[in-house]
N, C-alpha and C positions, 0 to 999 in steps of 0.2 A: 514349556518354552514357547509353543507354537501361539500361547493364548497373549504370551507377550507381545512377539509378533505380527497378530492382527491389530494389537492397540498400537503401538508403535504405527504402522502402515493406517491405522483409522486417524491419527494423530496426526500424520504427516497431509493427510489427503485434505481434514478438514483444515488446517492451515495453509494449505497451495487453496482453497476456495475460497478464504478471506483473503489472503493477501489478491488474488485475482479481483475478487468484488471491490476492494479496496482501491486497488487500482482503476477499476473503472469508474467508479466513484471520482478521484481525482482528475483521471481523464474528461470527464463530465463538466469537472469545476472549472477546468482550464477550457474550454470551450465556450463554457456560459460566461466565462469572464474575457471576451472577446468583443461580445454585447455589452451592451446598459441592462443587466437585469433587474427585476423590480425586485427592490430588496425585502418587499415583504413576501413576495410568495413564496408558499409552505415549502417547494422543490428546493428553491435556490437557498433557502435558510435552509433546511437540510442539507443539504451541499455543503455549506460554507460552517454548520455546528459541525460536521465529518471530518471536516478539512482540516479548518481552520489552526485547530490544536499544535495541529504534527508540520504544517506551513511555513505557521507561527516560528517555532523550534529552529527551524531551519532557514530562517530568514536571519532571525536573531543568531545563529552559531556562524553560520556565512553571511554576511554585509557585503554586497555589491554595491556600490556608489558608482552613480554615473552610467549604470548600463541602460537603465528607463524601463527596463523588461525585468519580471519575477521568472528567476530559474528557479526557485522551491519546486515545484510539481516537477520538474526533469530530476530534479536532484532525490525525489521521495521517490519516483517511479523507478529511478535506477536502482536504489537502494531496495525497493521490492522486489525488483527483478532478480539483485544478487541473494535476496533470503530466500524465492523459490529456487534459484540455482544450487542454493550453498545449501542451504540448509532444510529444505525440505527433501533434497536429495540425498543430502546424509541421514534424513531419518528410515529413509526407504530402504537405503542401500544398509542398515542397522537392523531395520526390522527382516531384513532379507537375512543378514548372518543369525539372528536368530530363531528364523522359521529353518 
């Protein structure tokens, strides 16, 4: 059971470090799109091929009319924040019952 355990706890660790990267990543995009960035350079297209996808999704499920400001990156960042809380911590606190 112990060897379950470490995969469970290897499982949970490298998902709390994507969702973290992830995050900074969109942190990044919300920043550079504060600026005029040049839309060809390599960074800022990477930025926005990252982004864009999961933005996208959440622009189109909530329409804000009228605000002038994209709350998508508060709204993705929250939601990452509740999956390291919720759900990475349940895989811990899982791989913990069975070590």
């Amino acid at each position: 059971m112990e060897l379950i355990s470490f995969f469970v706890r290897g499982v949970a660790k490298v998902l709390d470090v994507v969702l973290y990267m992830y995050m900074v990543i969109i942190f990044a995009r919300a920043i550079i799109s504060w600026v005029s960035p040049d839309p060809y350079n390599p960074i800022v297209r990477f930025l926005y091929s990252l982004t864009e996808p999961v933005l996208y999704r959440v622009r189109r499920a909530l329409p804000m009319p009228g605000l002038g400001i994209d709350l998508s990156p508060i709204i993705v960042l929250l939601a990452i924040f509740f999956l390291q809380e919720f759900l990475v911590n349940s895989l811990y606190l899982l791989a913990q019952k069975l070590g």
